[in-house]
N, C-alpha and C positions, 0 to 999 in steps of 0.2 A: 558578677554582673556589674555593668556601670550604673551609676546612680543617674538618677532623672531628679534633676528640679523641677518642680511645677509649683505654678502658683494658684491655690485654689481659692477660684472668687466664689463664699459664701451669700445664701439668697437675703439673709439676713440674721442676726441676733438672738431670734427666738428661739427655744429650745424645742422646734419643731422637728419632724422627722426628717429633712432631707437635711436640715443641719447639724443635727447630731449623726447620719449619716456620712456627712462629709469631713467631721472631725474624726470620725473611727475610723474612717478608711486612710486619712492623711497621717493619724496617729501609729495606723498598721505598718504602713509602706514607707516613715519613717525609720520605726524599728527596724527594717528591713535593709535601711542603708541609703535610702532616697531621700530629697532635700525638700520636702514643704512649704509653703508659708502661705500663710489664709489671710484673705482681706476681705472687709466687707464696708460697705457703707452705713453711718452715726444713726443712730436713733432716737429719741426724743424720750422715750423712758428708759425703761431695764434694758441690761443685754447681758443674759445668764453666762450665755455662749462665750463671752471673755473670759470669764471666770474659769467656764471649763476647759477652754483654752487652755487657760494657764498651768491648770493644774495637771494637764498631759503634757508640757510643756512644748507649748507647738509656738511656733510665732505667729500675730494676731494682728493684723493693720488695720486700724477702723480709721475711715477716711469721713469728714464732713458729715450730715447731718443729713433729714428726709429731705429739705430745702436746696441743700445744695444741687446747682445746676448738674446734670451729667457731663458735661464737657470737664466739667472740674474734677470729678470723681475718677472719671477715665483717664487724666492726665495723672494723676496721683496710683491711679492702677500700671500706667505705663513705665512711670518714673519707678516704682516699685520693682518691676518685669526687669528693669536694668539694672537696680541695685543687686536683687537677687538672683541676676544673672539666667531666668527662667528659661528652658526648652519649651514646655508646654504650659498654656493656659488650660484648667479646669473650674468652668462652668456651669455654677448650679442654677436651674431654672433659669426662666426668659429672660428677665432683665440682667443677670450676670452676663448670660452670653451676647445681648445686645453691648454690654460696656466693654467686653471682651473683644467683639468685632469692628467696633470704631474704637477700641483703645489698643494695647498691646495688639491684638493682630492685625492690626490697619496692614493693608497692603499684603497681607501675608506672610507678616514680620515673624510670629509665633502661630505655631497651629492651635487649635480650639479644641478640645471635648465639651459637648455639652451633656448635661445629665438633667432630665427633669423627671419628675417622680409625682406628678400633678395625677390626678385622676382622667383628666379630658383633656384631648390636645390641645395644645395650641399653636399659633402660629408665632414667626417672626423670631425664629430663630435659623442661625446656620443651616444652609440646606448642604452643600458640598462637602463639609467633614462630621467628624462624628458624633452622633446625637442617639445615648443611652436612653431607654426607656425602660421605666420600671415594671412598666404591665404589659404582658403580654397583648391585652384585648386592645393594647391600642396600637400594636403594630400596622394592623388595617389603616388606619387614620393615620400615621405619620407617612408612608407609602402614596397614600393621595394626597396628602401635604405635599409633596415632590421633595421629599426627603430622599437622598441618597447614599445614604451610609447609618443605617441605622442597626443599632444593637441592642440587645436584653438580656438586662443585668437587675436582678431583682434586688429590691433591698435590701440590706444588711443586717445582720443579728448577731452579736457579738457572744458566742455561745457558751463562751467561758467568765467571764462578770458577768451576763446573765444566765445563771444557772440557781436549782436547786440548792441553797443552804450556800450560795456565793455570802449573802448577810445575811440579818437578822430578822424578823419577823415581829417578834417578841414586842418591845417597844410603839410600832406603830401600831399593831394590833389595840393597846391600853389604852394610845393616844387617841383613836377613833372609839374608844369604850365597846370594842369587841369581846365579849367572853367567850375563854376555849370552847364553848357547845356554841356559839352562835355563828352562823355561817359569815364571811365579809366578802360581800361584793366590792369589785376598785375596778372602779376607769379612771385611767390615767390620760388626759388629753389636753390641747389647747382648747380654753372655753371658749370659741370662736362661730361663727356663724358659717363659716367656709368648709367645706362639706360635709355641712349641717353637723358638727359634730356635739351643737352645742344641745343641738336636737335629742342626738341618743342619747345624751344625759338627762335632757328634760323627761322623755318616754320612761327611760331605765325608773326615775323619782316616782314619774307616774304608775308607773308596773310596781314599786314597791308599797305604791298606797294601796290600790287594788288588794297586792296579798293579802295585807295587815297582819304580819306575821314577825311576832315578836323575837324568832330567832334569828332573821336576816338584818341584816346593816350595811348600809352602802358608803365606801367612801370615794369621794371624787376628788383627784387629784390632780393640779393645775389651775392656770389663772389666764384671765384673758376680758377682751371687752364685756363678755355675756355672761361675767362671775356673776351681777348683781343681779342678773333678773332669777339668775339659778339658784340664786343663795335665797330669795323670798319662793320660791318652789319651794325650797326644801324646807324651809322653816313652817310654811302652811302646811306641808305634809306634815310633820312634824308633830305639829301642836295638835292637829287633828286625829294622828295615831298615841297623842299622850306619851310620848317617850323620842328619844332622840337615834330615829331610825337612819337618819342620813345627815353626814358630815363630809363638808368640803373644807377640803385642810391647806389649797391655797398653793401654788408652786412651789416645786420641790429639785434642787438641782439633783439630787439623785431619790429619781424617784424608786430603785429595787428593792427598800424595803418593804412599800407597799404591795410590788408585785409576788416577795416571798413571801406576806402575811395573808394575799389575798387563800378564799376557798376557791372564788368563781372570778375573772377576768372579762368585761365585756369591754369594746371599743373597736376599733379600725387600725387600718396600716401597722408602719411599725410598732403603736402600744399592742396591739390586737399580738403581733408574731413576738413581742419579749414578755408578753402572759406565757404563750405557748413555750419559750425555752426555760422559762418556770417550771416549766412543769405541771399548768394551770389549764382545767376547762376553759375555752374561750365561748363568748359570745360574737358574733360579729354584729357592729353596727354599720346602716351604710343610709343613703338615701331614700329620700318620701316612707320613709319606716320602715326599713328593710334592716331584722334580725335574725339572725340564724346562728343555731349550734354548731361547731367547726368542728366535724366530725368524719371518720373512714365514709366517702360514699359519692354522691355524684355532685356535692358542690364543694368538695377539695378543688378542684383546678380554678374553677370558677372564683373563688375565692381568692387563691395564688394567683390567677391570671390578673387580678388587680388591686391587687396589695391587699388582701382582706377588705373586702369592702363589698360591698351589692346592693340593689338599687332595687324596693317593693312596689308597694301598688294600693302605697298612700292607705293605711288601715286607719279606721276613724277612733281607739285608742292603742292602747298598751297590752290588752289581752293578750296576745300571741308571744310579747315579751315575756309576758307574766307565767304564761305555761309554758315557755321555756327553762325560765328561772325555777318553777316548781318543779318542773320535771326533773333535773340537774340537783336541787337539794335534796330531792328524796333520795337518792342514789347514791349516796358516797362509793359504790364499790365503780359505781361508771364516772365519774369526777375522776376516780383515783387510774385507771384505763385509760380514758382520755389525754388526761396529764400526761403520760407515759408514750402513747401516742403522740401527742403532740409536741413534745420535745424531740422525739426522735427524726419527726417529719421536719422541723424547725434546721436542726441540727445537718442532714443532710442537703438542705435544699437553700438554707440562707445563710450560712456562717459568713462571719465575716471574713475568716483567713481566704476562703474560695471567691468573694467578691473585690475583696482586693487584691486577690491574683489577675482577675478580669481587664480588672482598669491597670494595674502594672503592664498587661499586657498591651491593650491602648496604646499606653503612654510609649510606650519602644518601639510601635506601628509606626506611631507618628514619627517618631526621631529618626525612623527608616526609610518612610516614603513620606517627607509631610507636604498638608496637602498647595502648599503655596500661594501666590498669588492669581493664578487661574483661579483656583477653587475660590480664593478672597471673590475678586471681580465677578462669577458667576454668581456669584449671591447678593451683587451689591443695590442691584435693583430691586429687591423683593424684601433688604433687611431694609432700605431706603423710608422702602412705602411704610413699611410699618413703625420707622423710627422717626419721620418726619412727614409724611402726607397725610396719614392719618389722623396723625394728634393735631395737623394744624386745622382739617378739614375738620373735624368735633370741635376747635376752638370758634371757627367762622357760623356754626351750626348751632352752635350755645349748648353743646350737647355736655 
């Protein structure tokens, strides 16, 4: 088969889900014989994501900084598009595909994929070519968006690194003072505010005060604006249960030793589904306090229909986290069930090898029928409003 170059414009730096995401898949369909290259716009702190870049050996273009104008960043995406000779643009989340559409694709120079993996939709992206979503439950919503080429393509799981006894366990288990009888809870996440993820770790802390149960230990894994008010949680639990029952151990570029030492996995999206190819009971976390056991029964789809993630009815503490977590430690023979199950279900329904067949296929769509200048110009009023009417009518608004 002939190779496809594509240049895939990264949402950002972070070692987030849709950009660890898009490094597996660019990494996949590398090896495959296709020609890559990821660019992303400068950030003002860390950027893990180079690093892991490098270490897949992918090529990496980081252009300008948060400050830098767009006109400038999309000129340096275009110039890019020409050195490397690109067929297709690949477009992660809004803001790529907006630099995408007034940079490289101006005019319907290069066709677009966008891919957004967001929980809620949103607007102001390409309507006339193709625009991946990750959850099913939002296909209804991208449809009344007046989206017209819309696909589902669930996230990725890469089910071979992450597997059962892929590493070690051993070591971080010590490093968070887990002893082999003590059970370890690990959420692995961005400590961020943005779909409240920073929430299910505060709950999960609180669900551990509640038990007061000296064989459980939580460790939280990642870093992000909301580390500091979670690391004075955790410490006040702490000192109040007399022993050091929860450890945040701070960002980790590879975070699967945690996931192979954990007993219990709780979290969302893709930390939630590379517990599950562990081979790990999962919890799920999601919104206004919404947890639940990811188990055989009627909220599997539900679940999958939005990346691991669901939305309660705002409980006024942790109890229901707490009897979950209890119910789950009492049981090792259904932990160990679970696990089993849930790898299995992981393994057929999100590999990576199958989702980058997806987007391979995409990409040769495009290079067959792409969707040109028509499709450019039908969109150019609606990417308009949203790349320059908008912002300018908030700026006169003092909004």
């Amino acid at each position: 088969m002939r190779s496809v170059r594509v240049l895939v414009h990264l949402n950002n730096l972070a070692l987030g889900g849709a950009q660890l995401n898009a490094v597996d898949i660019a990494r996949t369909l590398r090896d495959r014989g296709h020609e890559p290259v990821l660019f992303a716009q400068g950030v003002d702190g860390p950027a893990p994501l180079v690093e892991l870049a490098a270490e897949h050996g992918l090529d990496l273009v980081v252009a300008g900084d948060p400050a830098t104008p767009h006109a400038v960043i999309r000129a340096r995406l275009g110039k890019l598009a020409d050195e490397h000779g690109s067929q297709v643009v690949h477009a992660w989340e809004v803001r790529a595909a907006r630099n995408a559409y007034f940079g490289p694709g101006r005019q319907g120079r290069l066709p677009i994929v966008t891919t957004f993996y967001g929980i809620r939709m949103l607007r102001g992206m390409p309507r006339y070519q193709p625009l991946v979503l990750g959850l099913g439950a939002l296909m209804p919503d991208g449809r009344a968006f007046g989206h017209r080429d819309l696909r589902l393509i669930e996230p990725p799981v890469d089910t071979d690194s992450d597997a059962p006894g892929a590493v070690s366990g051993a070591a971080f288990r010590a490093e968070v003072g887990a002893a082999p009888d003590q059970l370890l809870l690990c959420i692995v996440t961005r400590l961020v505010s943005g779909l409240e993820k920073d929430a299910g770790v505060s709950r999960t802390i609180a669900a551990l005060r509640l038990l007061d149960d000296p064989n459980l230990v939580l460790a939280v894994v990642g870093g992000g604006p909301s580390e500091r008010h979670l690391r004075a949680e955790a410490a006040a639990v702490n000192e109040e249960l007399g022993r050091e029952a929860i450890v945040l151990t701070g960002q980790r570029p590879d975070p699967r030793p945690a996931y192979q030492a954990a007993d219990l996995v709780l979290g969302m999206g893709g930390s939630a589904l590379r517990g599950l190819a562990f081979a790990k009971p999962v919890i799920v976390h999601g919104a206004s306090g919404y947890t639940a056991i990811h188990e055989p029964g009627p909220l599997v789809e539900p679940h999958a229909s939005r990346c691991m993630y669901g939305h309660g009815d705002h409980p006024a503490d942790a109890k229901a986290l707490a009897a979950q977590i209890r119910a789950l430690a009492d049981a090792p023979a259904r932990r160990t069930e679970l696990g089993a199950w849930g790898r299995d279900w992981v393994v057929a329904r999100f590999s990576l090898d199958h989702v980058s067949t997806a987007f391979e296929e995409i990409y040769r769509e495009l290079l067959r029928r792409p969707p040109g200048r028509t499709a450019w110009l039908r969109d150019l009023e609606q990417m308009s409003r949203y790349e320059f009417v908008k912002p300018t009518a908030r700026r006169l608004l003092g909004r």
